[in-house]
C-alpha positions in Angstrom: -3.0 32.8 -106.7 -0.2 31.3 -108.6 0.8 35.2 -109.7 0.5 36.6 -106.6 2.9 33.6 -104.8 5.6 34.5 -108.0 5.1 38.3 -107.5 6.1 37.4 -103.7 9.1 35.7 -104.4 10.9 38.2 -105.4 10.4 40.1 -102.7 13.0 38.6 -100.5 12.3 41.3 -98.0 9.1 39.3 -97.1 11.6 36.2 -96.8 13.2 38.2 -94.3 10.5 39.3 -91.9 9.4 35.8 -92.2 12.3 34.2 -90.7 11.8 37.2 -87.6 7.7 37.1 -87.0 6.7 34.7 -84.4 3.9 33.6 -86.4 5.5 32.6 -89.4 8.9 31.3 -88.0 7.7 27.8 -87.2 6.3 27.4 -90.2 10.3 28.1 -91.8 11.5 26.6 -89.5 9.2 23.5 -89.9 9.8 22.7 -94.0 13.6 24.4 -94.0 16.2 23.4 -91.9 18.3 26.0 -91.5 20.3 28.6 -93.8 23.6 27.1 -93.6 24.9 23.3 -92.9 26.3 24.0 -90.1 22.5 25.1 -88.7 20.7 22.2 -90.4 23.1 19.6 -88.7 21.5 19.1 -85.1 18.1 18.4 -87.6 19.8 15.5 -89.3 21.3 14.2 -86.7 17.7 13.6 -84.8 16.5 12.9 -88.4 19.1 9.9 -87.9 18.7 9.5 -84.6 15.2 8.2 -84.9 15.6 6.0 -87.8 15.3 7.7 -90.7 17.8 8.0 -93.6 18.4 11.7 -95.4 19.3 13.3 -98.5 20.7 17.1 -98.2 19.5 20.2 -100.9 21.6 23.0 -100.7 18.9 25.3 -102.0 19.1 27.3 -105.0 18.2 26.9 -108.7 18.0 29.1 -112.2 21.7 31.2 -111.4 22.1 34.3 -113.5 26.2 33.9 -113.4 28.8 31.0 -114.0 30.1 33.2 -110.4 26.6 31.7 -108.2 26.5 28.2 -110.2 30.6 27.9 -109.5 29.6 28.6 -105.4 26.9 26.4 -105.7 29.1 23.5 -106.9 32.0 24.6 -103.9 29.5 24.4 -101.3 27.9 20.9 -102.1 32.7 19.8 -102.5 32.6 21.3 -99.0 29.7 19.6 -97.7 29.8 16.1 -98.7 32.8 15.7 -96.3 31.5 17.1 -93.2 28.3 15.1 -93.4 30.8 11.6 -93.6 32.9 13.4 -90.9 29.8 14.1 -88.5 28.2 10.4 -89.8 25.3 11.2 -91.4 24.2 9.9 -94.7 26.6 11.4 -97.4 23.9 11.6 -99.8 22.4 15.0 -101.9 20.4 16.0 -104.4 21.1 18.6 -106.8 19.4 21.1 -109.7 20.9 21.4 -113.1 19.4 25.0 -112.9 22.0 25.5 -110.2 24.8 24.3 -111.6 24.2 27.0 -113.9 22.4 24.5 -116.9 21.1 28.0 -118.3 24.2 29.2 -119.0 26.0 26.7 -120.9 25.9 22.6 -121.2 30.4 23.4 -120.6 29.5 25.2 -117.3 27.1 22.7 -115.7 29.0 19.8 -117.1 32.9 21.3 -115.3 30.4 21.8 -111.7 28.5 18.5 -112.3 31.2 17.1 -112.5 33.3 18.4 -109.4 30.3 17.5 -107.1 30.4 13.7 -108.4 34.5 13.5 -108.0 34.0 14.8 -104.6 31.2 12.1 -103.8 32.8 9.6 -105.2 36.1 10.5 -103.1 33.6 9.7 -100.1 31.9 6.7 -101.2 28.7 9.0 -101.6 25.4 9.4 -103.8 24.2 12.3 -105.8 20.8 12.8 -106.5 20.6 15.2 -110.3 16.9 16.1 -109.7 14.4 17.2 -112.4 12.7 20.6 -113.3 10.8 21.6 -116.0 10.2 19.2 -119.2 12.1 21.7 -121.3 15.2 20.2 -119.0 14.6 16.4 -119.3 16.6 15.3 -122.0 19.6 17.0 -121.3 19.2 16.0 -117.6 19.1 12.4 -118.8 22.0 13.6 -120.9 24.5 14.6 -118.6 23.6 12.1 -116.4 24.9 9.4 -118.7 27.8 10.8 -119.9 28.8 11.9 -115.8 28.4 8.5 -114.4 31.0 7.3 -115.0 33.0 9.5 -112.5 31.5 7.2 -109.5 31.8 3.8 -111.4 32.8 2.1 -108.6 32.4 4.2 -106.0 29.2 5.9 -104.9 26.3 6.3 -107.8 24.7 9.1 -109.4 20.4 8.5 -109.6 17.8 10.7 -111.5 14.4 11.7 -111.2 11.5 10.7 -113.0 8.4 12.3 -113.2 4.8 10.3 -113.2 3.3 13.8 -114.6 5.1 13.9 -118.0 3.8 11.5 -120.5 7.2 10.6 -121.9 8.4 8.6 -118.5 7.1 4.8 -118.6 9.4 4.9 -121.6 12.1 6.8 -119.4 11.5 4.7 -116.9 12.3 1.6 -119.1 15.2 2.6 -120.6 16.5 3.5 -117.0 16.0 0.4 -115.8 17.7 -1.6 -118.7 20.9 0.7 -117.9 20.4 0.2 -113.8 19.8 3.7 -112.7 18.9 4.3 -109.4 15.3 6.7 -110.0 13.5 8.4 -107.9 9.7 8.6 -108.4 7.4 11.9 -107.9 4.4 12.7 -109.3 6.2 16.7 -110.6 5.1 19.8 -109.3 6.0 21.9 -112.3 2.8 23.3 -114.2 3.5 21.9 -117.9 1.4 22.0 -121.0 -1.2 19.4 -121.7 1.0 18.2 -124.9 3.7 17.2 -122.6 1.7 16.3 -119.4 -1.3 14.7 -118.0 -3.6 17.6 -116.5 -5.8 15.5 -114.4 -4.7 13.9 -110.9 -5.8 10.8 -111.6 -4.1 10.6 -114.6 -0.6 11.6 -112.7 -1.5 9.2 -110.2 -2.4 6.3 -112.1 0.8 7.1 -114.2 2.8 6.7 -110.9 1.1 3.4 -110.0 2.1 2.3 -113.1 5.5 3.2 -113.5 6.2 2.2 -109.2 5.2 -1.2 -110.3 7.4 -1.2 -113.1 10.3 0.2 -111.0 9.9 -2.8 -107.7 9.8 -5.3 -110.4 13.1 -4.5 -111.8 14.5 -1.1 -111.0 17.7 -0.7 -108.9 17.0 0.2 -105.6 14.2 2.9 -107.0 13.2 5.5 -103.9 9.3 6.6 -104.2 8.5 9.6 -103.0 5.0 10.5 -102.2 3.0 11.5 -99.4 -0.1 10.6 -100.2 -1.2 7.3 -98.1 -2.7 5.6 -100.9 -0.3 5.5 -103.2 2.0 4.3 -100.3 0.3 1.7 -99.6 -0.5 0.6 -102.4 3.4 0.3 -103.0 3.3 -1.6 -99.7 0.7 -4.2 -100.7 2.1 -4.7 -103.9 5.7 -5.3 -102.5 4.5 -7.7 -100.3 2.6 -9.4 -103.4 5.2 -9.6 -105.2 8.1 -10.7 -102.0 9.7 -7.6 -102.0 11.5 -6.3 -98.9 12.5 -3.5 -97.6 15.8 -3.6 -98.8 15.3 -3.2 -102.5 13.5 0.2 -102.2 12.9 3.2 -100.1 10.2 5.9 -99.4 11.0 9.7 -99.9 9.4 12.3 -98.2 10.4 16.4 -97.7 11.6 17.1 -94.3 8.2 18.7 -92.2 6.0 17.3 -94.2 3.3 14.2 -93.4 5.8 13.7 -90.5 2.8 11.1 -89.4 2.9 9.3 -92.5 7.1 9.2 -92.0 6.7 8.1 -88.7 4.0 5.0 -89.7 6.0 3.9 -92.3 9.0 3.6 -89.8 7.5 2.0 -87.7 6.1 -1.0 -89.9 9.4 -1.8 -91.1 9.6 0.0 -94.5 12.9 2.2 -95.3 12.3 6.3 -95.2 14.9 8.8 -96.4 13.4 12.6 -95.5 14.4 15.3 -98.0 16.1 18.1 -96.4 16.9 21.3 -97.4 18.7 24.6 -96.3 20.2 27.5 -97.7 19.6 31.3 -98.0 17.9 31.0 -100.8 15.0 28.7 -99.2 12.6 32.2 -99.8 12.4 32.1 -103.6 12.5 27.8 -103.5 9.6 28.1 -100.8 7.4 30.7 -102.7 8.1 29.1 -106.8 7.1 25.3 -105.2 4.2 26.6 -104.0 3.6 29.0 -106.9 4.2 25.9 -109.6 1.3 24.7 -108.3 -1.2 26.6 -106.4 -2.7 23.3 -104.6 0.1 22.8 -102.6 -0.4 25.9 -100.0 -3.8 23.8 -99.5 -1.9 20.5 -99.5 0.7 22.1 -96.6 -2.1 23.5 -94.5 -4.1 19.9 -94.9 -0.6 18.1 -94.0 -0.4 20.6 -90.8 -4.3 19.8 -89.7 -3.8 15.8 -90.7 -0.9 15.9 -88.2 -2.4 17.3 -85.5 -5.8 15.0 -85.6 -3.3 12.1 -85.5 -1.3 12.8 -82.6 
């Protein structure tokens, strides 16, 4: 399965008639939120409108040319104002890979570093997001030497992930310096010298480090949509006297929209992950193809939803 979904996302063609089939639109339509920001605006604004807070991807990742990682850069300069203009959350996430990371630690460093003068022009927070393990350390890298730009001024978070064996150290050494980390369990296929291969393994690593990070990480955002692990997170919080406040839920924009809307409602703090771009095809297919389980884990979020309402 996981060559056929790579073979397909090349074939933008496919991407194409998908976005034009009525069969297959909704389901675009429900996990992307439009090609451009101008499209995806009315979904953020009812994304605010009924409580929830947001984080915006302009998709796109491993550019072949400093030409696609330099546009990538512009267009998340020219968006960060119109989402304070139209008063929605001024807050993104980003990919290394896009800022062109394969083509030179100079290039991704000069567009890094644009993006976080721009938010920190508008009070805003960036989001540097993790791939593959082969990207981690310079991730953590850059991320050090760039924060500076927003001392003052908006912040600059990472991600962690519970799959690679390396991050309860990560996660330490991130709190000592007061990073703001989001947790996810990784949906990158990586060897078993690196990572744990078993689920329970990757979810007992998350426990682990989520408890670590409501102790005494900065405002740490946990994103999972997996109703255990929530509320454990829950439970323990209110174990330990830890409010709403000091941490938030992640979850991506269509998906477990009944788990969003429970957590809402009980009080606890929700920021949806949404992206857009014309390059959701190739995102779409490789998330899926990095891990085969998750065309499953869509069409069991789809059924969940339905049984619940």
């Amino acid at each position: 399965m996981r060559a056929v979904l790579l073979a397909l996302s090349h074939r933008r063609f496919i991407g194409r008639l998908a976005t034009r089939l009525p069969f297959t639109r909704p389901m675009v339509a429900r996990f992307i939120a439009g090609e451009t920001l101008e499209a995806a605006l009315p979904a953020l604004e009812r994304i605010r409108a009924a409580g929830f807070h947001t984080t915006v991807d302009i998709l796109g990742e491993a550019v072949r040319s400093e030409a696609a990682a330099r546009a990538a850069a512009a267009a998340y300069v020219a968006a960060i104002p119109v989402l304070d203009d139209q008063g929605l959350d001024h807050n993104v996430s980003l990919k290394l890979s896009q800022m062109g990371l394969a083509l030179g630690l100079d290039l991704v460093r000069e567009n890094v570093a644009r993006v976080l003068t721009a938010a920190a022009a508008a009070g805003a927070f960036v989001r540097i997001d993790m791939e593959d393990h082969t990207t981690t350390d310079a991730t953590l890298e850059l991320w050090r030497e760039l924060r500076p730009i927003m001392a003052g001024s908006g912040d600059v978070g990472v991600v962690l992930q519970s799959a690679l064996r390396r991050t309860p150290a990560d996660a330490e050494a991130l709190i000592a310096e007061g990073a703001r980390v989001r947790l996810c369990k990784g949906a990158y296929r990586e060897p078993a010298t690196v990572a744990h291969q078993d689920k329970a393994d990757v979810d007992a690593a998350f426990e682990a480090v989520m408890r670590r990070l409501l102790d005494d990480g900065t405002y740490p955002a946990l994103a999972t949509h997996d109703d255990r692990i929530a509320d454990q997170a829950i439970a323990y919080a209110r174990e330990r006297g830890i409010g709403p406040e000091r941490f938030e839920f992640q979850m991506l924009y269509g998906v477990r929209r009944d788990l969003q809307e429970r957590l809402l409602r009980d009080g606890w703090t929700v920021r949806i992950y949404v992206p857009f771009g014309g390059q959701w095809y190739p995102y779409f297919m490789r998330r899926l193809a990095e891990r085969p389980a998750n065309v499953t884990f869509l069409i069991g979020s789809l059924w969940r939803e339905r049984r619940a309402r």
